[in-house]
C-alpha positions in Angstrom: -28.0 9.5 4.7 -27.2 10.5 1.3 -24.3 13.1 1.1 -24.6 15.6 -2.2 -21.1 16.4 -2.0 -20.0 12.9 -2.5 -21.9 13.0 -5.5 -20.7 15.4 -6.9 -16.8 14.2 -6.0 -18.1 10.5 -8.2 -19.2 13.2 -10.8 -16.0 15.0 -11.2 -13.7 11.9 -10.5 -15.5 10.6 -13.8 -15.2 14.1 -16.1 -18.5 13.7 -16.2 -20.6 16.4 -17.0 -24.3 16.6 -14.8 -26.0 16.0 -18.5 -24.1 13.2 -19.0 -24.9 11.8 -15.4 -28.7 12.7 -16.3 -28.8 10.5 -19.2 -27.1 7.5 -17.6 -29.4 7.7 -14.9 -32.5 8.6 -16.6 -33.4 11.6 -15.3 -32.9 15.5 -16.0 -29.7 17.5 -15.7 -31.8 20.0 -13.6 -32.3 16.7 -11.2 -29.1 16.1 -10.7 -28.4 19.7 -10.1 -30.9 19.9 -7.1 -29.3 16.3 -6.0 -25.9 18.1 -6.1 -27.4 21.0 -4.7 -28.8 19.3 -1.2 -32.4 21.1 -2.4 -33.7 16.6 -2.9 -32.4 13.9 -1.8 -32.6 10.6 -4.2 -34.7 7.6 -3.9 -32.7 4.2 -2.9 -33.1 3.4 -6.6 -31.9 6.5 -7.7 -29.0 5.9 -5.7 -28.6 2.5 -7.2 -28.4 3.8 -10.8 -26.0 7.3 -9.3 -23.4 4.4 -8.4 -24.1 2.5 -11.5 -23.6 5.2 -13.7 -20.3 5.8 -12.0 -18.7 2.9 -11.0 -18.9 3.6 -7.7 -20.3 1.5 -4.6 -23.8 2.4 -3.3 -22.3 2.9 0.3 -19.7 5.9 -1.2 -22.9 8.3 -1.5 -23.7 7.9 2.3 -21.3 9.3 4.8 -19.5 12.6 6.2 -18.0 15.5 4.1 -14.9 14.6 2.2 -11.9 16.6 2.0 -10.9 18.0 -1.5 -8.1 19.6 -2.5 -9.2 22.9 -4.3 -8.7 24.8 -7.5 -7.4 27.7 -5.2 -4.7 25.7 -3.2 -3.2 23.3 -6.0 -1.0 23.8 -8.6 -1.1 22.1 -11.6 1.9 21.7 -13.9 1.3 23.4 -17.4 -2.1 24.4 -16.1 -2.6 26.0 -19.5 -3.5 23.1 -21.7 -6.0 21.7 -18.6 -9.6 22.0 -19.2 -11.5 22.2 -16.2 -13.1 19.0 -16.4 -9.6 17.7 -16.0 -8.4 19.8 -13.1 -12.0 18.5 -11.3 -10.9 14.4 -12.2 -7.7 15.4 -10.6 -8.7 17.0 -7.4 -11.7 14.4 -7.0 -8.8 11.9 -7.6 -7.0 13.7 -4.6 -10.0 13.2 -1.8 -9.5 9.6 -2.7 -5.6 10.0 -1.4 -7.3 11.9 1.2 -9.3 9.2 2.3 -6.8 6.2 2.1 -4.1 8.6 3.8 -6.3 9.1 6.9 -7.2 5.7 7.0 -3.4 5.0 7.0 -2.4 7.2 9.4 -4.4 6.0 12.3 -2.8 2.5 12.3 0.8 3.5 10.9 3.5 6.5 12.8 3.6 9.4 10.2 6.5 12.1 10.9 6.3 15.3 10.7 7.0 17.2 6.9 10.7 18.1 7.0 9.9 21.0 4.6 10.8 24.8 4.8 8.8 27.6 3.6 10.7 30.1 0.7 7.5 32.0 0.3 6.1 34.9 2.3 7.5 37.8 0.9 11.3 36.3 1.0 12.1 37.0 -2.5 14.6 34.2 -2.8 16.0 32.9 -6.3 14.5 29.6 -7.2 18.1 28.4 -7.8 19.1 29.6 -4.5 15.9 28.0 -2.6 17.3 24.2 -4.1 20.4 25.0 -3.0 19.4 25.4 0.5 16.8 22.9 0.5 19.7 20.6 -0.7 21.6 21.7 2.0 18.3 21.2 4.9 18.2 17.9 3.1 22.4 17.3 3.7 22.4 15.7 0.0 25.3 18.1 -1.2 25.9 18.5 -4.7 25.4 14.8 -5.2 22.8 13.1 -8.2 19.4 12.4 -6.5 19.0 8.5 -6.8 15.1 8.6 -6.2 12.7 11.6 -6.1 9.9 9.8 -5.1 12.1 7.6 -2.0 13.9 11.4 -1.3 10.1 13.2 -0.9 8.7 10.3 0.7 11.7 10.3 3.3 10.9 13.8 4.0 7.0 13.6 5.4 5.7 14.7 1.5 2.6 12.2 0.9 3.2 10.8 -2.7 0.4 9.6 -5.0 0.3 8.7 -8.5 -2.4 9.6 -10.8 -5.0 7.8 -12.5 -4.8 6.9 -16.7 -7.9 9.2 -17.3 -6.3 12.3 -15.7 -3.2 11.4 -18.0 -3.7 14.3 -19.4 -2.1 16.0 -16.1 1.7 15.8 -15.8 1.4 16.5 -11.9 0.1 18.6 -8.9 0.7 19.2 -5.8 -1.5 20.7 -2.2 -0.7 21.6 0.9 -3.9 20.3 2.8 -2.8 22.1 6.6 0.6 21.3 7.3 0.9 18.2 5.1 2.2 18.7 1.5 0.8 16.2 -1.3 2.1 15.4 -4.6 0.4 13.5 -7.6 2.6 12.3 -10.0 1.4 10.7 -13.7 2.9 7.3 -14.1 2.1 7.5 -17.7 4.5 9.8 -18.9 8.7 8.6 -18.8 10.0 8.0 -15.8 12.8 11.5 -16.3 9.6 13.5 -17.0 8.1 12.3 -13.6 11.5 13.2 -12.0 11.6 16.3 -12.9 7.7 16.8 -12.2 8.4 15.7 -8.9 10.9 18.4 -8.4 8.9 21.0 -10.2 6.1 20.4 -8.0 8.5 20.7 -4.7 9.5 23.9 -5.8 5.8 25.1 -5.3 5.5 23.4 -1.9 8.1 25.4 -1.1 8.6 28.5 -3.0 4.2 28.7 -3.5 2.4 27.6 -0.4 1.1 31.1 0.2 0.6 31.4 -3.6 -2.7 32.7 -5.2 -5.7 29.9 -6.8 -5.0 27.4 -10.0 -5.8 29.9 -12.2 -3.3 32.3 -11.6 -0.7 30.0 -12.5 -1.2 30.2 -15.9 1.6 31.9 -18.1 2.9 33.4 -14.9 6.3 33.7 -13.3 5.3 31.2 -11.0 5.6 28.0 -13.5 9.2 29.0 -14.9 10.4 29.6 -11.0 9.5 26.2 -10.2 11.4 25.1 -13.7 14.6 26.9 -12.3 14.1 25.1 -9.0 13.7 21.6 -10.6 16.6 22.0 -13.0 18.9 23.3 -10.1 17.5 21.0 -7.5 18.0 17.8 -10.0 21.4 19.0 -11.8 23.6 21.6 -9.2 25.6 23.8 -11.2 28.4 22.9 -9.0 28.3 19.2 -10.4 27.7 20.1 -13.6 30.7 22.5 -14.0 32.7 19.5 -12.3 31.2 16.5 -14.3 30.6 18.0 -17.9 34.2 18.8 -19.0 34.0 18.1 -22.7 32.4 20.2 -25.3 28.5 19.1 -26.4 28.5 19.3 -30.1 25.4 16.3 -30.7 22.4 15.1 -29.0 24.9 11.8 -28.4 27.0 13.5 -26.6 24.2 14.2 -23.9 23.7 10.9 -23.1 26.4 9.6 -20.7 25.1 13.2 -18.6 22.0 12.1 -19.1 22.5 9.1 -17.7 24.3 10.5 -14.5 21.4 12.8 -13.6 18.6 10.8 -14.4 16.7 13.1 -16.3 15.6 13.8 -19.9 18.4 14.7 -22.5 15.7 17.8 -23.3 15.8 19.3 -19.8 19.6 18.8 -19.3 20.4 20.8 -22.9 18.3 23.8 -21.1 20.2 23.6 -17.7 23.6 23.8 -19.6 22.2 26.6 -21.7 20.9 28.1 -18.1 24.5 28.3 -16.4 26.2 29.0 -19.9 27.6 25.9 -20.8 26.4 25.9 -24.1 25.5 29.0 -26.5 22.1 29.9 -27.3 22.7 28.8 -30.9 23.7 25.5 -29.8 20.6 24.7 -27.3 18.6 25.3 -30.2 20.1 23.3 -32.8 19.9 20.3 -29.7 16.8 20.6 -29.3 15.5 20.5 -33.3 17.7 17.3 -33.5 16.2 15.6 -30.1 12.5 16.9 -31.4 13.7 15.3 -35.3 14.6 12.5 -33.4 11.2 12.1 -31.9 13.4 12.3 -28.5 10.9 14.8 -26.9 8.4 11.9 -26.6 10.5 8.6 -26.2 14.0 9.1 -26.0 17.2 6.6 -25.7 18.6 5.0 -22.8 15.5 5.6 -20.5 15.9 4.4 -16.9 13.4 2.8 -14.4 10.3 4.2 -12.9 10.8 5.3 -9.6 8.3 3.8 -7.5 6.8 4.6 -3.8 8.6 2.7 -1.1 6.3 3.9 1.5 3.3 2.3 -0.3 5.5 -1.0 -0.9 5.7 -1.3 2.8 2.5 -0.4 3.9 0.8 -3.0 0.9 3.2 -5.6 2.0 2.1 -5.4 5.5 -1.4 -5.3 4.9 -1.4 -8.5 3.2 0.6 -10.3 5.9 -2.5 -8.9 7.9 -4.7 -10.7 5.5 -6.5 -7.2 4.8 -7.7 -7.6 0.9 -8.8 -4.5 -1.4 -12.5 -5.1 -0.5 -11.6 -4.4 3.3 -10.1 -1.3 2.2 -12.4 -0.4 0.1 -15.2 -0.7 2.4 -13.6 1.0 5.3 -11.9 4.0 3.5 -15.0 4.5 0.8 -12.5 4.1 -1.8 -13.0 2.4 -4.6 -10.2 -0.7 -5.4 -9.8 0.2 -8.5 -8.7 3.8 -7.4 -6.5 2.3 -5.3 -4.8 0.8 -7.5 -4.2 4.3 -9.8 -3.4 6.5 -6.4 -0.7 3.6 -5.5 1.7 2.7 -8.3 -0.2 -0.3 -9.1 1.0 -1.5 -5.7 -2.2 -2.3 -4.4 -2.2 -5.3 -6.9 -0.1 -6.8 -3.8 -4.0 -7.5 -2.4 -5.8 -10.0 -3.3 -9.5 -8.7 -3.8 -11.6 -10.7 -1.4 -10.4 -12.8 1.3 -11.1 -16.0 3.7 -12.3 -13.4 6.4 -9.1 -13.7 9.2 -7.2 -10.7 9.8 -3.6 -11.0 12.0 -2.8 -8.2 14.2 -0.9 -5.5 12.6 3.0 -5.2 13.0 4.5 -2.0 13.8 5.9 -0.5 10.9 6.9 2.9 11.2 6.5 4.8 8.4 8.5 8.0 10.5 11.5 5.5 10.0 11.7 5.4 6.1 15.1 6.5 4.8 
């Protein structure tokens, strides 16, 4: 049976508008509307071109409901500058990671999120909630070596996004009692650090927060900057560690270096706990932006990657299980699995000879 909402999840995935579906397809935007809409269903051919037009397999538009994240539950990161065709791309991106997730879960253990809740009326200082956290997580005041290995570790589900919703630096969902992060692997790899952290800070501080919208220009965003400049770079260690006085962009480097995040984001946590003046965070960050620093800057490290997805791709193609197998039994599309996964799905080969081994047990619960 052909499912209208799953067209309208290919729609969205593609920024597509329903005028630009219509004139792929060859019919009116007031046809795809009603297809949308449940008020007609579309011939077999119709249905032919719908998964032509795109790029997704004919079998996609028949099934159940798919879950979606929402404009009302997610948070996007500089929401401001996101159009809503963008925020739909992402979210649609997001019941993809739904659907592979599930799929995961039912052959893999999955533990519980070890995650605590700030919100509810608690009132407590962004700064203050990544201390604690920090302290729930027993990683003192020590540099974070991975975000994504740390989150992952901790029952947060951890996707990466797709080079047309580029546009997004990150977003995050509670979906129930499982938190979800989408990070943009196409921005550095401090920027996605620190998106990470910023989009913890919701999870945390936000879950009870209001819809997308509201997060625009509001307290909200600069709480969860506090969070992910405390969380990354305790004042404690900073006090400890940065002992000489900053006086260039140079000097911000070996720091830099220590905590793994952008020279940019460092110069504001320093001005934040009044390590540097005012006068000097500005004239840091005119030189860094000069510099063309604020875009691609020096002495860049490596891009943290998913070690839960590593495992799970390596053992799915000791299995013999190929992108086409996953493809057909999650709905997904391989070449979304690829985007959701780090590239890591590339581990697959996309058909195979047919013979699947039993699975091993990997325990997802026991990644550290």
């Amino acid at each position: 049976m052909f499912n209208p909402q799953r067209l309208s999840i290919a729609r969205e995935r593609r920024a597509m508008s329903k005028k630009g579906v219509a004139e792929k397809v060859g019919v009116t935007p007031n046809t795809i509307h009603r297809y949308e809409a449940g008020e007609i269903a579309p011939s077999d051919e119709s249905v032919e071109r719908l998964a032509a037009a795109l790029d997704f397999p004919v079998s996609f538009f028949c099934g159940a409901d798919i879950d979606q994240p929402r404009r009302d539950n997610a948070s996007f990161r500089g929401l401001a500058s996101k159009s809503a065709r963008i925020m739909d791309a992402a979210l649609a991106s997001g019941a993809m990671a739904y659907l592979f997730d599930d799929w995961v879960s039912q052959k893999y253990g999955r533990g519980e999120p070890d995650l605590p809740d700030f919100g509810q009326g608690q009132n407590i200082a962004p700064a203050t909630a990544a201390k604690l956290l920090r302290q729930q997580w027993r990683l003192g005041d020590k540099p974070i070596e991975n975000m994504v290995h740390l989150l992952e570790a901790k029952g947060i589900r951890v996707f990466s996004l797709a080079e047309n919703t580029k546009d997004v630096d990150a977003f995050s969902v509670w979906r129930d009692d499982t938190p979800y992060i989408f990070l943009n692997r196409f921005k550095s790899a401090e920027r996605s650090r620190f998106d990470a952290a910023h989009e913890l800070a919701h999870l945390c501080l936000h879950k009870h927060g209001g819809s997308a919208a509201e997060f625009k220009n509001s307290p909200i965003e600069k709480e969860a900057q506090a969070f992910a400049g405390a969380f990354l770079m305790p004042e404690s260690d900073l006090r400890a560690v940065v002992t000489s006085t900053i006086y260039s962009v140079e000097d911000l480097l070996p720091y830099k270096k220590r905590w793994r995040v952008a020279a940019v984001a460092l110069a504001y946590r320093l001005l934040e706990i009044q390590l540097i003046p005012e006068s000097r965070s500005n004239s840091l960050y005119v030189e860094m932006s000069r510099r063309g620093w604020l875009k691609n800057e020096p002495h860049g490290i490596a891009r943290e990657q998913s070690h839960i997805w590593q495992q799970v791709m390596d053992d799915l193609r000791q299995q013999g299980v190929t992108k086409a197998d996953i493809a057909r039994e999650t709905g997904v599309p391989a070449p979304e699995l690829e985007a959701l996964l780090f590239g890591l799905a590339n581990m697959l080969t996309i058909e195979g000879s047919g013979e699947r081994t039993a699975p091993r047990k990997v325990d997802l619960r026991l990644v550290k």
